[in-house]
C-alpha positions in Angstrom: 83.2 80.1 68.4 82.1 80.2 71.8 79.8 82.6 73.9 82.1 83.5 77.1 81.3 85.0 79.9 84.1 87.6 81.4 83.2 88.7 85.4 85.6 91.4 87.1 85.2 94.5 89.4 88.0 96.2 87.3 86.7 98.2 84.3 90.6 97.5 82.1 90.9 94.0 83.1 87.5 93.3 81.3 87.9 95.6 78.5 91.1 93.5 78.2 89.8 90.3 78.0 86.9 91.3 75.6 89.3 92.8 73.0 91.4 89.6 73.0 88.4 87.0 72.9 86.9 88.6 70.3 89.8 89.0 68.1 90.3 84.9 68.5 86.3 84.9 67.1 84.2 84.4 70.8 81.3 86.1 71.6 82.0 87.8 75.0 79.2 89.1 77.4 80.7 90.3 80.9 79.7 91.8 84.7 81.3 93.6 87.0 80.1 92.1 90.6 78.8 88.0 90.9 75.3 88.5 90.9 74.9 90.3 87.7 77.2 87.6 86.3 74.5 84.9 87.4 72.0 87.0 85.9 73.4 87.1 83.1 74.7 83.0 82.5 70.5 82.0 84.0 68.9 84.3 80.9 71.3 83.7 77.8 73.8 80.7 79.2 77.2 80.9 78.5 80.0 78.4 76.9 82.7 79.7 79.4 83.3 81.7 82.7 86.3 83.6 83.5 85.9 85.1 86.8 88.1 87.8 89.6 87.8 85.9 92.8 88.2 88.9 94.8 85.3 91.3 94.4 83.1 93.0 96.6 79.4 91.7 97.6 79.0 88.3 95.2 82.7 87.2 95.2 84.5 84.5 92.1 84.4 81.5 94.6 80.7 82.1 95.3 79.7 82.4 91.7 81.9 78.9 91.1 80.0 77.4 93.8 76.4 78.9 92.6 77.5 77.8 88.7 78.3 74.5 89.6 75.3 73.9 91.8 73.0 75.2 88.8 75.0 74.4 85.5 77.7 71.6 86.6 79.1 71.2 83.3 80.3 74.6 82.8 83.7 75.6 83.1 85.1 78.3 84.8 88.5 79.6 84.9 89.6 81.9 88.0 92.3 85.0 88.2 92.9 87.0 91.2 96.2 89.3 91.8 95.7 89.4 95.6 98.7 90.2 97.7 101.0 86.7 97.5 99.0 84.3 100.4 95.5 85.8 99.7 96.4 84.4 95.9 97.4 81.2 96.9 94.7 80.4 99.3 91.9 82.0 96.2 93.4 80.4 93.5 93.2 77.0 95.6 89.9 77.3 96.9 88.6 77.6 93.3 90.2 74.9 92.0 88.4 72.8 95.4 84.8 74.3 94.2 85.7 73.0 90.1 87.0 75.4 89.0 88.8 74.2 85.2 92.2 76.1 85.8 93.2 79.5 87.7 95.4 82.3 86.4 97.2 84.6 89.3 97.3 88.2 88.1 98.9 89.6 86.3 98.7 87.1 83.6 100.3 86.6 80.3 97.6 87.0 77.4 98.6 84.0 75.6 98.5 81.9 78.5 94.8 82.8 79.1 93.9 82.2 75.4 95.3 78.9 75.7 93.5 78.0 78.8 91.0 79.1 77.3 91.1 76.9 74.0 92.0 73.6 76.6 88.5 74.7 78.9 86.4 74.6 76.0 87.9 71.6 73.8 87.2 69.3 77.6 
């Protein structure tokens, strides 16, 4: 299957994302701040990002903008659960940088997995 890359400041939301990609068969590597997560895709590149947009230091919309700069035809899909405007105006601004699709939290596991099968069948 794939290699995905899974990038969040919350220690649950990642270990919940790794337990259901690798039940569907992916390979998942994952980082909790930006920068680690660019370390990570520029030594052993990556099928798929999933990234929080709201993290401290390196947030999601700057890791879109730095993958797309270095790796354009990598897909990304954002999440963030900030409060109901901060979501809208996140969410938004990732899809404007290319992001593939974005996911408020709290999402419905299914409805990741199957943006997740659509990101990497494009």
């Amino acid at each position: 299957m794939a290699r995905i890359l899974v990038v969040d400041d919350e220690d649950t939301i990642r270990r919940m994302l790794r337990v259901a990609l690798e039940m569907e068969g992916h390979e998942v590597v994952d980082a909790s701040e930006g920068q680690e997560a660019l370390q990570l895709h520029r030594t052993t590149p990556v099928d798929l990002v999933i990234t929080d947009i709201l993290m401290p230091e390196t947030n999601g919309l700057q890791v879109i903008l730095a993958l797309r700069r270095e790796t354009p035809q990598l897909k990304v899909i954002a999440m963030s659960g900030g409060g109901r405007f901060i979501l809208l105006e996140a969410l938004q601004a990732a899809e404007t940088l290319g992001a593939f699709a974005t996911l408020g939290k709290p999402f419905d596991i299914d409805a990741l997995l199957d943006t997740v099968n659509r990101a990497l069948a494009a």
